[in-house]
C-alpha positions in Angstrom: 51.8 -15.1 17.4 48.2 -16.6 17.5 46.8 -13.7 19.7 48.5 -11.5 17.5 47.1 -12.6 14.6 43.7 -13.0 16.5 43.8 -8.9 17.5 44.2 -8.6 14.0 41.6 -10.3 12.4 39.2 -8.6 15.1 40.7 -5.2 14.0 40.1 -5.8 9.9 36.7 -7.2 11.1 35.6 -4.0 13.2 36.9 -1.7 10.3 34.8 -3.6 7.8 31.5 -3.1 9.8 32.1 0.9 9.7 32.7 0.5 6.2 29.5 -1.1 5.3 27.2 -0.9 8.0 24.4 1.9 7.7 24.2 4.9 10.1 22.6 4.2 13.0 21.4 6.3 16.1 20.4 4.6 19.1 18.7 6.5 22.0 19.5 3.5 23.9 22.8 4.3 23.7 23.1 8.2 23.7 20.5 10.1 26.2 21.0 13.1 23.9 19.4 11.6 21.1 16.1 11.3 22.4 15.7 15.0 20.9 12.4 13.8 18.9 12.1 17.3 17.0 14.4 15.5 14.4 12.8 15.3 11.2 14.1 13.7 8.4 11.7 15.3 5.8 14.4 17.8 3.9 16.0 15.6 1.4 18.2 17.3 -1.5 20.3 15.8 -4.4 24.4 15.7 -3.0 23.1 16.9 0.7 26.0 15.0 2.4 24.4 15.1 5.8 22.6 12.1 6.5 18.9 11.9 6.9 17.6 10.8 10.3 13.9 9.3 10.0 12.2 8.6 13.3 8.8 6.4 12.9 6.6 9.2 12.5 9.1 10.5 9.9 9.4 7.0 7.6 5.4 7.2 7.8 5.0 10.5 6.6 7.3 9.7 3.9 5.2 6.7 2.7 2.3 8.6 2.8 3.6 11.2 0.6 5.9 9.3 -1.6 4.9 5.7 -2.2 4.2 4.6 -5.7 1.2 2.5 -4.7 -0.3 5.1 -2.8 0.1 8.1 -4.7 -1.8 5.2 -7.8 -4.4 4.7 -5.6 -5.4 8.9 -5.3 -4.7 8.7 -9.3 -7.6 6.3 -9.1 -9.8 8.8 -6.9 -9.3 11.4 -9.6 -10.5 9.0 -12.2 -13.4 8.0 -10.6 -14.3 11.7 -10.2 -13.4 11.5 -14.4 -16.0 8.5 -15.3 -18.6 10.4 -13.0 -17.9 13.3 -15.6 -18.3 11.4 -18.5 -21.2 9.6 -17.3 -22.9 12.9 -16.4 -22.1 14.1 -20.3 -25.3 12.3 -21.4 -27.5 14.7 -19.3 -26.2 17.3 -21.5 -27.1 18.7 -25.2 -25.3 16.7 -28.2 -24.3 18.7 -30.6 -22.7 17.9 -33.9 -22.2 19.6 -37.6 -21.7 17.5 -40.9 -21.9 18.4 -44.4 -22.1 16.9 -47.9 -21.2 17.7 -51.4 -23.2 15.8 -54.2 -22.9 15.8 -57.7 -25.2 13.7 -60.2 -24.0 12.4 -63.5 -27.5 11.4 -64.3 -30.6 12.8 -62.8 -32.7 11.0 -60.9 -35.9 10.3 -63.0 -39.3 10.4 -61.3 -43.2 9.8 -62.7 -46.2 12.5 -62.8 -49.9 12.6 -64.6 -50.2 14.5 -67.2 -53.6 14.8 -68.9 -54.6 11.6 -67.5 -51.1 9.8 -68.4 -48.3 8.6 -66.4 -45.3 10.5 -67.9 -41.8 10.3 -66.8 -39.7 13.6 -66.7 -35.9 14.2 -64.9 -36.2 16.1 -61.7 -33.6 17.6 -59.3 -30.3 19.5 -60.1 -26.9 18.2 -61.0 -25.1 19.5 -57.8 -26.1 19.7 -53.9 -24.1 21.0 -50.6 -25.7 21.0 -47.3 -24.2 22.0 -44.1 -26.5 21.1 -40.9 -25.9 21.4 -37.6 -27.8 18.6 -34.5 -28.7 19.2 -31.6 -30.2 16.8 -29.2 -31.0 16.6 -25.6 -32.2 13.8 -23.1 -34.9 13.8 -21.6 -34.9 10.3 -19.5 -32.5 7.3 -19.9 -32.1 4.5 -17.5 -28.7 4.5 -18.7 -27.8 8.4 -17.2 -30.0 8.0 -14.6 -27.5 4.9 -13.2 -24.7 7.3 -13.8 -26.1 9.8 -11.2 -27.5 7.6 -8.5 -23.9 5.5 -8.8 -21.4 9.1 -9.1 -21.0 9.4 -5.1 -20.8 5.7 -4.5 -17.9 5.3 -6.7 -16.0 7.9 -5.4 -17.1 6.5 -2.2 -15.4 3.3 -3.2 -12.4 4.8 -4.7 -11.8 6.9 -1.8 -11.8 3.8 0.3 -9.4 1.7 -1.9 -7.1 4.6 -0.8 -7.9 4.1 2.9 -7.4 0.6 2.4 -3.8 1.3 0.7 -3.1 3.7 4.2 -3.2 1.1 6.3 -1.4 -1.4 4.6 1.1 0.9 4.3 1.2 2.3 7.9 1.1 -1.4 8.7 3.6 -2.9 6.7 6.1 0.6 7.1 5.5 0.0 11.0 6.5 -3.6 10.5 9.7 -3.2 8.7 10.9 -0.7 11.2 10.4 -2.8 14.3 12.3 -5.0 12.4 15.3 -2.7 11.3 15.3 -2.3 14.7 15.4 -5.4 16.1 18.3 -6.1 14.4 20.5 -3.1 15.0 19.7 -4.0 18.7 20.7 -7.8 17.7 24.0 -5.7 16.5 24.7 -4.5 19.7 24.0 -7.7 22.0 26.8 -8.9 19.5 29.0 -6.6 20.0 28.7 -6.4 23.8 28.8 -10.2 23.5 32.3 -10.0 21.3 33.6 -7.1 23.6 32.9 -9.9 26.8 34.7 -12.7 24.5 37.6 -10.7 23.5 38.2 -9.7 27.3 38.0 -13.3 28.2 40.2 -14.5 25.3 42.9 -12.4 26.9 42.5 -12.9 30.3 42.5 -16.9 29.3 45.6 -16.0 26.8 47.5 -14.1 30.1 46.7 -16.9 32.6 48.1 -19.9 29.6 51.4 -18.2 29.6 51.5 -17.6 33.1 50.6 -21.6 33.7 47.4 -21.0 35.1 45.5 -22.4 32.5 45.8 -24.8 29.9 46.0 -24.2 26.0 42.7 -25.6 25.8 41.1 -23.0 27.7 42.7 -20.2 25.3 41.9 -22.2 22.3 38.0 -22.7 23.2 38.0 -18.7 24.1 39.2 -18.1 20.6 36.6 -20.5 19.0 33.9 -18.9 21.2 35.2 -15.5 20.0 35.2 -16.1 16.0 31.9 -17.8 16.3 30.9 -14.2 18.2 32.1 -12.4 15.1 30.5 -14.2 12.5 27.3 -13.6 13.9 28.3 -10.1 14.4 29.1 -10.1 10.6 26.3 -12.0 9.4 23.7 -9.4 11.1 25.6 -6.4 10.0 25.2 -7.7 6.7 21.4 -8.3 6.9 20.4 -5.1 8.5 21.3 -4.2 4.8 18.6 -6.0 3.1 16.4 -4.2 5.9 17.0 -0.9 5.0 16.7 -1.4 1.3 12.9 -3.6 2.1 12.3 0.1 4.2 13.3 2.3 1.2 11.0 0.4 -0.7 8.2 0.6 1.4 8.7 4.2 1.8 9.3 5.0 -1.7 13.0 6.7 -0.7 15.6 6.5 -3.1 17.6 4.1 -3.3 21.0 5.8 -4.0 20.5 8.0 -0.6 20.6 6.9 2.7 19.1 7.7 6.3 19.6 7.7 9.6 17.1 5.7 12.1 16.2 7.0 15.5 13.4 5.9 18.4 13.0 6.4 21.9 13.3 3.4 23.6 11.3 4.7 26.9 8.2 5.9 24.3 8.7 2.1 22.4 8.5 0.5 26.1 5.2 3.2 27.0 3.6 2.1 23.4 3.9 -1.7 24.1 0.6 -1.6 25.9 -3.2 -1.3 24.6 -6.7 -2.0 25.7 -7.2 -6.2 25.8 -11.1 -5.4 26.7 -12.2 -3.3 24.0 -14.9 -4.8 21.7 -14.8 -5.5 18.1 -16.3 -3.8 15.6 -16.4 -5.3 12.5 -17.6 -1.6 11.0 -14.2 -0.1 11.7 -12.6 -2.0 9.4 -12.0 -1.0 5.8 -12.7 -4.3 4.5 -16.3 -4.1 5.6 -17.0 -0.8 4.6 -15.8 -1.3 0.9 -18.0 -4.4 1.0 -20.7 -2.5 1.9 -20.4 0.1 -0.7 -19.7 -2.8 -3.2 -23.4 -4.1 -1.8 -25.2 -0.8 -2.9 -23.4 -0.6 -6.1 -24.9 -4.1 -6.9 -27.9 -3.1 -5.8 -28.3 0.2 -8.4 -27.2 -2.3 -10.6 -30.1 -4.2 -10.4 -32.1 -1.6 -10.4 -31.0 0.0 -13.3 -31.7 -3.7 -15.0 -35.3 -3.4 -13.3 -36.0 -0.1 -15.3 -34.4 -0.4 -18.5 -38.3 -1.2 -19.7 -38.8 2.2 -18.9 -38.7 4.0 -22.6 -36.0 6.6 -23.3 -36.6 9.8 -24.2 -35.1 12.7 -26.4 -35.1 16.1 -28.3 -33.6 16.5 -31.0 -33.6 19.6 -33.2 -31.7 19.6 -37.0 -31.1 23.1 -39.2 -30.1 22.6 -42.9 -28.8 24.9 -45.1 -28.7 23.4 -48.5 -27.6 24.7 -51.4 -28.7 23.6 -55.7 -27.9 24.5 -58.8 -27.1 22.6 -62.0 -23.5 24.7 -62.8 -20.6 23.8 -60.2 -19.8 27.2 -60.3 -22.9 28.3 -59.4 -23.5 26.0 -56.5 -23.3 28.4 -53.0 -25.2 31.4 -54.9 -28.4 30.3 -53.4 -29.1 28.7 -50.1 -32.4 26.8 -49.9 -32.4 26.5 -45.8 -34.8 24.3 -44.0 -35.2 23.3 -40.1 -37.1 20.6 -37.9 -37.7 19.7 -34.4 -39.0 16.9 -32.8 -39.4 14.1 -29.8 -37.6 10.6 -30.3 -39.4 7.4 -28.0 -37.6 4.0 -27.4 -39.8 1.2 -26.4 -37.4 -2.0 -25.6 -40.7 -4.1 -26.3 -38.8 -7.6 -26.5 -35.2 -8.3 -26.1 -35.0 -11.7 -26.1 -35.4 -12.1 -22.3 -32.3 -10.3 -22.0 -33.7 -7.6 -19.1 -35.2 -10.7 -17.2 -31.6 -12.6 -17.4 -29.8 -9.7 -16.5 -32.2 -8.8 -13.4 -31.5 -12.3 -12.4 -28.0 -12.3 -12.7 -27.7 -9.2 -10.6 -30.0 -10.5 -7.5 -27.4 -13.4 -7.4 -24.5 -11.2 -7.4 -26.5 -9.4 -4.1 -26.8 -12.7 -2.9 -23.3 -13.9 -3.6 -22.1 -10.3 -1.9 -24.0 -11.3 1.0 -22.0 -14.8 1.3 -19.1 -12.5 1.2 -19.9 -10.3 4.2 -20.5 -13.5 6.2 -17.5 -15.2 5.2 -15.3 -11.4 6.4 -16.7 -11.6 9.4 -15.9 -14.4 10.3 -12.1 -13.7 8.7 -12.3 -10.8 10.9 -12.9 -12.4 14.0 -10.4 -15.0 13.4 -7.8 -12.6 12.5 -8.7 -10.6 15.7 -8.6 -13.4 18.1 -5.2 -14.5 16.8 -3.7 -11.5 16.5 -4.7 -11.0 20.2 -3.9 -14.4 21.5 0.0 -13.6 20.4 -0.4 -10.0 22.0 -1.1 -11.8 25.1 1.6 -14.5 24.7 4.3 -12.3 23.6 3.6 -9.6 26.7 3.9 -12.6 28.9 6.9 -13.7 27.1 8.6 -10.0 27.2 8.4 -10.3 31.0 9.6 -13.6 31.2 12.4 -12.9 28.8 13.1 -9.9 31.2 13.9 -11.7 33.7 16.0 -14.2 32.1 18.4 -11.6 31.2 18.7 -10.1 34.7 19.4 -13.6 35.9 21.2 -14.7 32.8 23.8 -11.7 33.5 24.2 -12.4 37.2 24.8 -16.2 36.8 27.6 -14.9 34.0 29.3 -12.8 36.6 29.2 -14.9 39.4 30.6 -17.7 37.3 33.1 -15.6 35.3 34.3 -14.6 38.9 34.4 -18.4 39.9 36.7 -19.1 37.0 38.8 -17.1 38.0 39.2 -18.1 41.2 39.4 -21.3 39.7 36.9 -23.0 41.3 34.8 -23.5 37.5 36.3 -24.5 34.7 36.3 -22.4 31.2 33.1 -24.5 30.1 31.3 -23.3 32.5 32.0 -19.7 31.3 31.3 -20.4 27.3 27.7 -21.7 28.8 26.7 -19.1 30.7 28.2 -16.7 28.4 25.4 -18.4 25.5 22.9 -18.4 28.1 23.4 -14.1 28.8 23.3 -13.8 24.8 20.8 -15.9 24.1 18.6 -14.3 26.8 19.7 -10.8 25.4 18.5 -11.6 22.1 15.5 -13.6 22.9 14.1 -10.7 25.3 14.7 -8.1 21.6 12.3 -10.3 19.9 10.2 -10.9 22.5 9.9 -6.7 22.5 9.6 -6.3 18.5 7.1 -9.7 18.0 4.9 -7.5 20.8 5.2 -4.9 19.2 4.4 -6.4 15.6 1.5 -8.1 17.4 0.2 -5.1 18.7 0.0 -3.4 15.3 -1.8 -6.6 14.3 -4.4 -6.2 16.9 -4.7 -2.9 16.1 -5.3 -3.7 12.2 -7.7 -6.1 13.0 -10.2 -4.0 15.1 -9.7 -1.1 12.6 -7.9 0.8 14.7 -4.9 1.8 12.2 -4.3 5.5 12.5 -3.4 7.4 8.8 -3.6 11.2 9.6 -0.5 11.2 10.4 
């Protein structure tokens, strides 16, 4: 009855995994599925065959389709905006007005007449004039900023977007090896529960036959559940994965996909070049620091000219119409028209150019502070990101080997037992050993290849044209 109910309880266990576990395609597993032409980039509403997304594919969806991404090109477009409405100043302003004016009481004004000062009413009762402005600049420090900064802010902008890229690629890269890792983690636990449930028999066989005690069949049966709860407990995870992928990607999250890799290409891609030299203008962070420098430095120098006067054109055209009826007014049309030169000569403002020239040369100084302190955050984050390349390829190979020898010591012991020469313990030990090995040599493979990325951040060397 108790291995009865034990085959059961595996059976319900199994069926729940298909029921909630996410479509997976391992090459590992199936040597036709290293067909790489898969792409995963046709996605329709109701399309019940399920997308399969190798690397290359999940990245080309971010980089189409991720919110934060796809904000930062918004941002490019309006820099390229402010540059036009900066630029608008170099252009001619031009602007219509009108009034309508009607006096109760005329205006009184004072004349000589035969020697005396004599007061008399002058003007009419009712005025309209339409005019039309038009003026042009001829120099301003403030336009002149505008064009000498246009191509550095796009510059800048165009780098927050390379910045975003390779987060992205980085963080996308991440989450797969991780996905990955534990589908793999999966499998060890199913292998591992196939090996207990194999051993819970044979130990069930040899308790009725006498062989063996009941304590035998009872510590394969503990060993087994404890196998299947960590079989359930990484099913459930992998999950969370997917969804942390989706949102990375920007996929919806009522679909779902299909992930694939090579494992021979994974194994190829583990290695890179330990000798190569950094660079600290590869990286992103340096180059949007430098561009932030020569912004600053415009700044300044716009703060340096701004006692330079400003300079304009301006040209006005009046067409006004008088009479002392209302219903009269727009009969006649008395038009007049002027042009002329307008000077600005900041002569004193309170010390307010000196302060601000100041307060720019500081900033310089304080961005120069900052391109010392990146560099040396840059090198830090280089060395330690290639110190655990280094560790983790050594501990790949090590784990490597454990997991050869792991497996031998389980079958020569699993043999022994039954022979009886070792007793059940002995089994359940090197049994933890092999699956311990099995799982430590997986994350000894993804850490590398986390690391590796790292390394790769770090000297600059993220690719995006992908």
């Amino acid at each position: 009855m108790l291995n009865r109910s034990i085959f059961s309880f595996l059976f319900l266990f199994l069926f729940s995994l298909g029921s909630y576990a996410q479509p997976y395609n391992a090459a590992r597993n199936s040597p036709a599925g290293n067909d790489n032409n898969t792409i995963g980039s046709s996605l329709r509403e109701g399309d019940s065959t399920t997308t399969v997304f190798t690397l290359t594919d999940c990245l080309k969806f971010a980089l189409k389709n991720q919110p934060a991404l796809n904000q930062s090109l918004i941002d490019e477009a309006i820099a390229r905006k402010n540059n036009a409405i900066a630029f608008s100043g170099w252009l001619p302003q031009v602007s219509g007005a009108a009034n309508l004016q009607h006096y109760f009481e005329l205006p009184v004004a004072y004349s000589t007449l035969n020697g005396v000062l004599t007061p008399f009413v002058s003007g009419v009762y009712d005025y309209s004039t339409p005019s039309v402005t038009a003026s042009q600049t001829l120099f301003s420090t403030d336009v002149l900023l505008a064009v000498r900064a246009a191509k550095l802010n796009i510059l800048q902008a165009r780098q927050n977007t390379a910045g975003t890229k390779i987060e992205l690629v980085s963080d996308v890269t991440k989450m797969f090896y991780d996905l990955l890792l534990s589908l793999e983690q999966i499998r060890v636990f199913k292998d591992d529960t196939a090996r207990l449930k194999k051993n819970q028999s044979d130990t069930y066989h040899q308790y009725v036959s006498g062989v063996v005690d009941k304590v035998d069949y009872k510590q394969a049966t503990i060993t087994l559940n404890n196998s299947l709860s960590q079989l359930k407990t990484a099913s459930e995870a992998v999950q969370a994965k997917y969804a942390a992928l989706k949102q990375l990607m920007g996929y919806p999250s009522e679909k779902t996909f299909n992930v694939h890799f090579d494992t021979t290409q994974m194994m190829q891609e583990i290695y890179m070049d330990t000798l190569a030299s950094l660079q600290f203008e590869k990286r992103i962070e340096y180059q949007q620091l430098q561009t932030a420098k020569r912004i600053q430095r415009e700044t300044t120098m716009y703060y340096q000219l701004s006692i330079l006067p400003s300079l304009s054109a301006t040209y006005n055209y009046n067409y006004e119409f008088e009479s002392d009826k209302f219903t009269d007014l727009y009969t006649h049309a008395y038009p007049y028209s002027f042009i002329g030169l307008q000077l600005n000569v900041p002569l004193f403002t309170g010390f307010k150019r000196i302060e601000n020239i100041r307060k720019a040369q500081l900033q310089e100084q304080r961005i120069d502070w900052d391109e010392v302190n990146l560099k040396l955050a840059i090198y830090t984050q280089y060395k330690q990101a290639m110190s655990n390349y280094k560790s983790n390829l050594y501990y790949l190979y090590a784990q490597g080997e454990n997991v050869t020898m792991a497996r031998e010591v389980y079958d020569i012991v699993k043999l022994q037992y039954r022979e009886g020469i070792k007793p059940y313990l002995d089994v359940i030990v090197a049994e933890s050993d092999l699956q311990t090995a099995e799982i430590s040599y997986l994350n000894a493979l993804f850490q590398l290849l986390e690391s590796k990325i790292d390394v790769e951040k770090a000297m600059g060397d993220i690719p995006t044209d992908i």
